[in-house]
RODREN-432908 format. One record per residue: z, x, y of N, C-alpha, C, O, CB in turn. Coordinates in pm, whole numbers, plus 50000, padded with zeros to 5 digits. Each point is the difference from the previous one (the first is absolute). Glycine has a CB too. Layout:
<vexkols>
ZXYZXYZXYZXYZXY/...
</vexkols>
This chain:
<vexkols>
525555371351428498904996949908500244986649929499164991949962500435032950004/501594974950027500124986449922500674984750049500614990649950499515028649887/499454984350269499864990850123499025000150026499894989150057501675012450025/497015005449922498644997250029499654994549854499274990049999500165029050205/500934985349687499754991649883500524984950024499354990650046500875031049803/500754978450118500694981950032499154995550124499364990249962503575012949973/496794999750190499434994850102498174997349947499434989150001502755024850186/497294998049776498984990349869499684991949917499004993049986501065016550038/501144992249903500234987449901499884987750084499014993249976502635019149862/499254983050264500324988850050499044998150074499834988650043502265012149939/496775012250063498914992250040498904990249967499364992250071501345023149991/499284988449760499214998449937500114988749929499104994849935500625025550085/501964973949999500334986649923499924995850132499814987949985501725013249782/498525002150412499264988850062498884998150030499774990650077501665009049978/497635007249902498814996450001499214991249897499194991950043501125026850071/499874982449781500264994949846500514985150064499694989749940501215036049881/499894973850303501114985149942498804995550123499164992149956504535010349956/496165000850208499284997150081498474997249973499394992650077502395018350025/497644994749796498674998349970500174980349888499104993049953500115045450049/501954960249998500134990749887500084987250100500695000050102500645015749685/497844972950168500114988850133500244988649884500075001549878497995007150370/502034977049848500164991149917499834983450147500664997150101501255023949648/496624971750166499714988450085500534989349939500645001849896497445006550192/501774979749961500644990849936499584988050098500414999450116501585016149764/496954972750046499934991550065499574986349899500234998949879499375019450328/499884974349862499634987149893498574995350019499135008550023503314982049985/497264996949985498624990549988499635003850144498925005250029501644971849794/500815018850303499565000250116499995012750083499745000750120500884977749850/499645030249960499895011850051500055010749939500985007249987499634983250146/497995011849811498995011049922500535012450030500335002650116497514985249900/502315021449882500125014450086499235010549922499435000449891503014994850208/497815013450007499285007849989500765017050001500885002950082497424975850017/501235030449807500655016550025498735011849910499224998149907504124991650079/496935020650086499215010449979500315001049880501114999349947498685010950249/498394993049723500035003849867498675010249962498864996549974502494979549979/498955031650051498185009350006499445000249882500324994649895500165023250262/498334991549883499294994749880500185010249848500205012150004497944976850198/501765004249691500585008449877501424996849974500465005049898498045014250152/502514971350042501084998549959500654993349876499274996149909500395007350295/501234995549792499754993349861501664985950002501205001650025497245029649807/500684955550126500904990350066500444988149882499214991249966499495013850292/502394995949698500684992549909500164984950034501024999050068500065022349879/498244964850031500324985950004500874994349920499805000749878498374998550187/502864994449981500484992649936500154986249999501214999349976499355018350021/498944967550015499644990350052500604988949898500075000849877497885011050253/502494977049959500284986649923498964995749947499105007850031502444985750095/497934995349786498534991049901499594998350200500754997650095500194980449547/497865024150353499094997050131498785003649951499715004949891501844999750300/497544991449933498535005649975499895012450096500254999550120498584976249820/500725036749984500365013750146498735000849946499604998449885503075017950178/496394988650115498865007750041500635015150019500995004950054497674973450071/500575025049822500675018150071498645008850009499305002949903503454999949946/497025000750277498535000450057500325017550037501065006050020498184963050107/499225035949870500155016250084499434997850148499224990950025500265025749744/500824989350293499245000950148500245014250046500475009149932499944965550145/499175026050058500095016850036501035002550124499755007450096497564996849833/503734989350054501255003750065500815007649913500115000149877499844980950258/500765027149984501315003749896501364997849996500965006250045497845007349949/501034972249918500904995450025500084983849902499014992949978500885024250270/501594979849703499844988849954500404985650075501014998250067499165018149753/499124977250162500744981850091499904988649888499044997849926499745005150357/502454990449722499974989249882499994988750076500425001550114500835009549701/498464980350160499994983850038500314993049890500135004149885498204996950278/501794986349889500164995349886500374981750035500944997850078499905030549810/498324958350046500444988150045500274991549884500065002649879498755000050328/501354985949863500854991949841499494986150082499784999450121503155016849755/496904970750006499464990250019501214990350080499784988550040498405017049747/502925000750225500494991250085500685011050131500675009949971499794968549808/499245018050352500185011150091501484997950065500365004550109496944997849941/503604989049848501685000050043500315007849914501235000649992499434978150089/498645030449818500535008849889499535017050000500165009549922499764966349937/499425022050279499565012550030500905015150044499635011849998498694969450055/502915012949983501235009550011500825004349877500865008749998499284980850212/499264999849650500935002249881499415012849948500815006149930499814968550005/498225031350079499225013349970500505015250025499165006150066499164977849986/502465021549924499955013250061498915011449956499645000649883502744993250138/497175014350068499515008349948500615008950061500704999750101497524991449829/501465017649996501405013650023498865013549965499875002049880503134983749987/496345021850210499775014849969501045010750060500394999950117497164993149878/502915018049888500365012850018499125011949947499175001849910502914986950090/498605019750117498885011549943499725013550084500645004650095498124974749812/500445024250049499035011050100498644998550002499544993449907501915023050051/497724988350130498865004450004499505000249899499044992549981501345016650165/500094999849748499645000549873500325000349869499655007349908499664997750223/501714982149881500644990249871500294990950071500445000050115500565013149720/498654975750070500914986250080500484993349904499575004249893499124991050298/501974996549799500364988049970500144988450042500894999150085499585013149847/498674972550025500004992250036500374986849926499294996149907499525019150211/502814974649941500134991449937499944986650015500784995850085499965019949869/498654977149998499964982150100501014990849857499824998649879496584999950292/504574997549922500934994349912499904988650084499865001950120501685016649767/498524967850063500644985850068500664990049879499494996249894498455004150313/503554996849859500954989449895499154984950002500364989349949502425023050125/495924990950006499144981649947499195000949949499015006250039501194982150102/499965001449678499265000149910499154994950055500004998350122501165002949720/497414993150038498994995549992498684997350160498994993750032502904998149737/498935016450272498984997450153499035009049981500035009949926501654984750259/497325001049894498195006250012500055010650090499694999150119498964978649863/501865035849941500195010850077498915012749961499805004649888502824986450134/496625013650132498615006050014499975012750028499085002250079500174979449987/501485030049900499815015250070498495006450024498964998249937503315006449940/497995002250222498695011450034500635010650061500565000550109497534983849937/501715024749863500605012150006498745011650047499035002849929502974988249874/498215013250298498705010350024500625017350023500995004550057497434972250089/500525029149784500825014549986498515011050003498854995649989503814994549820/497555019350201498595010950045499245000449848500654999649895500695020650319/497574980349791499454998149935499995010049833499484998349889499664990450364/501635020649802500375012549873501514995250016500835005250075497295020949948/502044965749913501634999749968500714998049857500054988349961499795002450258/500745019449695500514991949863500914993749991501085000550058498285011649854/500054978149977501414984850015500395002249857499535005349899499434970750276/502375016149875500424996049892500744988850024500874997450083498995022949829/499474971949975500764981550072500224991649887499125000349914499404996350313/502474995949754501024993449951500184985750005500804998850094499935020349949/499034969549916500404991350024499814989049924498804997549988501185013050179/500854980649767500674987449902498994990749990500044994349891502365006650180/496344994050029499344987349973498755002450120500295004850110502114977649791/496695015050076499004998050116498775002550004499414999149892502095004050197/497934999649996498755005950022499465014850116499945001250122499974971549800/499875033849998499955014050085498525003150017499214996249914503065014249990/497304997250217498595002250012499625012350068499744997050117500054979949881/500025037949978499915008950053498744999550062499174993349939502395016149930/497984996950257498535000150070500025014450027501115004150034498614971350086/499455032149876499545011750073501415007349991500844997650087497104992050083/502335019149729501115006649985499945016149888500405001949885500634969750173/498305037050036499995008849875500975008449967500365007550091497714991749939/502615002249840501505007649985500104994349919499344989849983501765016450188/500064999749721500554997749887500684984050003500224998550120500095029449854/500074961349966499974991249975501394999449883500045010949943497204987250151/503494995749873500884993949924500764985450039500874999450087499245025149857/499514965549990499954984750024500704993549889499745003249884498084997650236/502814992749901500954995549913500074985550012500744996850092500465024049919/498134966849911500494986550044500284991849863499205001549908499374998850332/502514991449744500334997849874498954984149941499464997149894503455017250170/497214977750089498764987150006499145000950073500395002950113500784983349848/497625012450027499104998950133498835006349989499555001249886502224998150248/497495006049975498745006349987500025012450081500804999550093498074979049868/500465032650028499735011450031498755006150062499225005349921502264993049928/498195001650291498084998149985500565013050122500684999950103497404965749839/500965047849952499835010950100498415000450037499164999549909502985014949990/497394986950270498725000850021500005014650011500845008850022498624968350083/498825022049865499365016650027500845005549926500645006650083498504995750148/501314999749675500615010649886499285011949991500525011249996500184971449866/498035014650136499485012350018500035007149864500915008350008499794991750235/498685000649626500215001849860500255016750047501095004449966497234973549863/500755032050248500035010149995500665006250070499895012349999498684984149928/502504995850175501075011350099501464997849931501035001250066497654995850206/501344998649547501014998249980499685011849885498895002749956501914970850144/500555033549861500235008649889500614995049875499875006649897500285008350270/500414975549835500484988349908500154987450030500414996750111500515017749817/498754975749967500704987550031500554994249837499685002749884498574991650369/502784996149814500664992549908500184985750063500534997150108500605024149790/498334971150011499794987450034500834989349895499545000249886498085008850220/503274983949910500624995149848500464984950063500164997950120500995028949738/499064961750017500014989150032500704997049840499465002549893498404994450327/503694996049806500174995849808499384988650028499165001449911503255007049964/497274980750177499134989449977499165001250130500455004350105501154980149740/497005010950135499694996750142498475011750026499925006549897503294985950194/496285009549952498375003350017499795018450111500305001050119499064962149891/500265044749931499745008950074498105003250009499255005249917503635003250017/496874986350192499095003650033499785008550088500544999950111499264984949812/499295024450032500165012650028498235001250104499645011650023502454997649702/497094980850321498935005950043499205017550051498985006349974501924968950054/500205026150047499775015750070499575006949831499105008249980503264994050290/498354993349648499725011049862498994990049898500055004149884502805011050114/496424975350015499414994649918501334997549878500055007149899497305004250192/503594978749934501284995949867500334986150060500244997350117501205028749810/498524966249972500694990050036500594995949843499134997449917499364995750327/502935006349711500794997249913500844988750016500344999550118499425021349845/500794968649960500734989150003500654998349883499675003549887499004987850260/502595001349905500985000549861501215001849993500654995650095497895011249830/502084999249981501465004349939499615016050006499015005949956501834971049854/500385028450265499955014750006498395006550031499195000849907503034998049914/497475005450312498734997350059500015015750034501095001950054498774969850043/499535038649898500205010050068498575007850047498994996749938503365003149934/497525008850218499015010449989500325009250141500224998750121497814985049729/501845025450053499855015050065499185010249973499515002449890502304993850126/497975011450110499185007050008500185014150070500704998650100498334980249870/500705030050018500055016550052498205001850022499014996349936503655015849886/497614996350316498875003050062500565013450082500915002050081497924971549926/500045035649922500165014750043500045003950110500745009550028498444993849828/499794988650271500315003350121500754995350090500285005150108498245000249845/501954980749981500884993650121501145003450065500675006749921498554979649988/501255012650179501235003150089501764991749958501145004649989496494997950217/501714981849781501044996650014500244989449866499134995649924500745010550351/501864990849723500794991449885499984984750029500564994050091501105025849870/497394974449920500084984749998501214999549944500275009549927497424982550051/503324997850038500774992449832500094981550091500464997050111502065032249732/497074965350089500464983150055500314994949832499495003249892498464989650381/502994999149760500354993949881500894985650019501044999250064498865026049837/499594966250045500584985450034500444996749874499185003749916499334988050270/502545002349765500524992549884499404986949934499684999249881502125010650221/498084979249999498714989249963499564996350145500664996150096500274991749660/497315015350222499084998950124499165007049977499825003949885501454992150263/497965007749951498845007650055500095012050057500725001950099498624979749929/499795029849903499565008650101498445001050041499034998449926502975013049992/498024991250202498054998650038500035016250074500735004650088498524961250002/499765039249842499655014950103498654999150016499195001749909502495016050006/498024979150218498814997250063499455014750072498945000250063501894972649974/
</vexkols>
């Protein structure tokens, strides 16, 4: 009996280890790994400008280019994960270069994304949301005022326009939130000095 126990156990940490993958590529070679839909996918990104789009695969692919194409190998992007968690990180040791992500993921996917300087732009993405940028701008499309159950929108300097909700605020310490009885899913975006736009 306790040899069919232990022989369970160890099945279950290889399946567990086997369900766990990990891609890894750069500018010149995009990748791509299974991510279904409802998963839920953590960014972590150097100052860039990231697209992060829904479509109806299941599955995520990053790309990504830079204004000079001898610096296109300095990029890593790195996803780990499963089906249904991921993590995704784009790290490169070269400053100030004109670096462009497009991140595409199923169209029900929750994020959560991270990153020091830039410009971020969600398209067609319905699912909970948490955005984090300390400079830069924030522009979520189709927000959709009514498939969300909360939002939190905050800016210490810098403009939250809020269209989808009829708000637009500017200034020092900028905020607005809102609760809605039927919605499904969690706004929070919050930038330190910049912009948020919810279109």
């Amino acid at each position: 009996m306790r040899l069919l126990c232990a022989g369970a156990t160890a099945a279950l940490v290889f399946c567990s280890v086997a369900g766990f993958a990990e891609t890894v590529g750069d500018c010149d070679h995009p990748i791509e790994a299974p991510l279904r839909s409802r998963a839920a996918l953590v960014i972590e990104s150097r100052p860039a400008g990231v697209e992060i789009v829904g479509t109806d695969a299941d599955e995520i692919r990053v790309s990504c280019t830079v204004d000079h194409s001898d610096s296109t190998q300095d990029v890593e992007l790195r996803f780990s994960g499963t089906p249904g968690y991921g993590r995704l990180n784009i790290t490169s040791p070269v400053k100030n270069q004109n670096l462009h992500i497009r991140i595409e993921v199923p169209r029900k996917t929750n994020l959560r994304f991270h990153m020091g300087a830039g410009e971020v732009k969600v398209e067609d993405i319905a699912g909970d949301k948490d955005i984090d940028l300390y400079a830069g701008q924030i522009t979520i499309s189709s927000a959709g005022g009514g498939s969300y159950k909360s939002v939190d929108a905050s800016v210490d300097i810098g403009d939250v326009n809020a269209s989808a909700f009829g708000v637009d605020k500017g200034g020092f310490f900028r905020t607005f939130r809102k609760t809605i009885a039927d919605g499904e899913y969690r706004l929070r975006v919050h930038v330190m000095t910049g912009e948020i736009d919810l279109e």
